[in-house]
N, C-alpha and C positions, 0 to 999 in steps of 0.2 A: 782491826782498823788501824790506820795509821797511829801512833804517838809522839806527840815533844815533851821533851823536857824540856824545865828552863834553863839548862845551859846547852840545849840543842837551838833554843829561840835565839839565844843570847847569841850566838856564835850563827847566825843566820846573816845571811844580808841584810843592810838596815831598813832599804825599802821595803824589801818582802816583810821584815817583820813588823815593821809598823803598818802594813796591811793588813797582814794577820792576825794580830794583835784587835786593832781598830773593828774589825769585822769580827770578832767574837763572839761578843755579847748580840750580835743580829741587827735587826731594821727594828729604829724607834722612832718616833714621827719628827716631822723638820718643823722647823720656826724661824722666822724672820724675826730679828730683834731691831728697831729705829732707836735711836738714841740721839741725841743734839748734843753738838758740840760748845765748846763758849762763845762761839762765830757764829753761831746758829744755823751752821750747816748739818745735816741729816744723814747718819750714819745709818747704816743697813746690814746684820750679820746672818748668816745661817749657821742656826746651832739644832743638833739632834742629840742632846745632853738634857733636855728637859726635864723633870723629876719635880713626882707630887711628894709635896711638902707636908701640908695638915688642908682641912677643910675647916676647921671651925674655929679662929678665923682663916680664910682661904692664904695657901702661898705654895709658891713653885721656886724651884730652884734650876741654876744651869751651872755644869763645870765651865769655866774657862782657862785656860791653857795657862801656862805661866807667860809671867806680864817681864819678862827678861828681854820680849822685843816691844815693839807698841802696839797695844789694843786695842783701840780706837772705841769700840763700844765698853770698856774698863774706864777709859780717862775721860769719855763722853760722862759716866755716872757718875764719879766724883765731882765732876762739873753738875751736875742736874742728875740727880738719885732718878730718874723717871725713866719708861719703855715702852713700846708696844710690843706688845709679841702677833706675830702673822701665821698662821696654821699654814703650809703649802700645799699644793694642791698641782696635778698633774698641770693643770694650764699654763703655771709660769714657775713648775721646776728646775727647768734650763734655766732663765735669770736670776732664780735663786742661789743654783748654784756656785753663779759666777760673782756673788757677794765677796764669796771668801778671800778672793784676788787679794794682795797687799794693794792699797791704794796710798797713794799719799794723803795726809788730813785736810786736805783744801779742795778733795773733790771727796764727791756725795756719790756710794755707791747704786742709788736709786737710779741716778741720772745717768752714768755709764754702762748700766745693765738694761736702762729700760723700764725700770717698775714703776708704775703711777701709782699714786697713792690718793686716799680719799681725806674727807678732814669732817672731823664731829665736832659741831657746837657746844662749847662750852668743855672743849678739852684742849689742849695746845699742843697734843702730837698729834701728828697723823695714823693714819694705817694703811697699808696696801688694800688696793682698792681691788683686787682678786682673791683676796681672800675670804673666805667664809668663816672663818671662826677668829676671834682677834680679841686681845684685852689690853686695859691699859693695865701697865704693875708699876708699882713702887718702891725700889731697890729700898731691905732693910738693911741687911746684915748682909758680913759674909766671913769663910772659913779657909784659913788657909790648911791645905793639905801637904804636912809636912815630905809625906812620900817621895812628892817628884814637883812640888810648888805649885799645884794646881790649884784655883780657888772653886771654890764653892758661893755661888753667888744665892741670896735668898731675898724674894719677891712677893711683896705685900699682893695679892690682887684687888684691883677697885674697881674695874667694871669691865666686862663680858660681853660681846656680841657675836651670836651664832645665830648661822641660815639654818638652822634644826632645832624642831619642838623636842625638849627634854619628852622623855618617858614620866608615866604618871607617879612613879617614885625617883625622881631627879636623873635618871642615869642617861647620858649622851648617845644616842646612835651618831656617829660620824661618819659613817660610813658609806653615808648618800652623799657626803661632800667633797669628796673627789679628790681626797688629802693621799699625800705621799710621805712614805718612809725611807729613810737616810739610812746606809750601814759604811760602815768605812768613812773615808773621806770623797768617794764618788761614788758609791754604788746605790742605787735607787727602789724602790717598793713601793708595789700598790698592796691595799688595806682589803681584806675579807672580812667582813663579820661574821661568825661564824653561832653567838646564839650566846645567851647566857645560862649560866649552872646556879642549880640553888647554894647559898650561903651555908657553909657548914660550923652551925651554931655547938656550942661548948652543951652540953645537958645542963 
């Protein structure tokens, strides 16, 4: 099979390598992240960086890129620690996509891509209103990664709404909801369930 090394990567073009690079590690699922700004305008991101954190108490995490240019859902949280995250789903992974666009901070990615969003009583963000699985989180912490200045953002979670009855021992089928996987910076995937395996206990 082919091989690189890293100083055959290194010495690669830089588009192709951040291609290749990007799409390494495969298809992990997408997320719309909203976030309000001090204007109380509605920032909109798509990130496929997500990572379970702990369950007991619940928290997720996402890398964000280094903040060397503006990040609009970064200086959103320092303004209001608060988020929704939006599970995507084939129906509107075209204008999820188109999140990522740089926008200037005085327009709302919602609004120029299209996405409508729904709104829960007794919470103050919204959610995209195509999504089937969605939670509010609570920016606690975060970590800078020395490597290459990327943070590590980490997310209290505080409440959950999913179109799918957990399994009789809490585990999520999602796989009836129509969710899509991100690889690279455009490459797209749909979701197979393919069964679960028994847990291989310690004697």
């Amino acid at each position: 099979m082919p091989t690189y090394s890293a100083q055959d990567l290194q010495a690669a073009d830089r588009s192709w390598r951040i291609n290749f690079i990007n799409s390494l590690i495969g298809p992990k699922n997408l997320h719309v992240l909203i976030t309000r700004s001090p204007t109380g305008l509605l920032n909109a991101a798509i990130f496929n960086s997500g990572l379970h954190i702990g369950s007991s108490p619940p928290y997720v995490g996402f890398l964000l890129r280094p903040t060397s240019v503006p990040r609009h859902t970064y200086e959103n949280l320092l303004h209001y620690p608060y988020a929704t995250l939006n599970a995507v789903t084939h129906a509107f992974y075209r204008q999820a996509h188109a999140t990522h666009r740089k926008l200037p901070a005085s327009q709302s990615e919602l609004e120029v891509v299209g996405l409508e969003t729904r709104e829960v009583p007794d919470e103050d963000l919204p959610y995209l209103a195509s999504s089937p699985l969605t939670a509010r989180l609570h920016w606690v912490e975060e970590h800078l990664l020395t490597v290459n200045k990327t943070r590590l953002l980490i997310f209290a979670v505080e409440i959950v709404h999913v179109k799918a009855e957990p399994d009789p021992d809490g585990f999520l089928r999602l796989d009836g909801l129509d969710l899509v996987a991100g690889s690279g910076c455009d490459g797209y995937w749909t979701l197979h369930f393919m069964g679960r395996l028994p847990i291989q206990r310690s004697p």
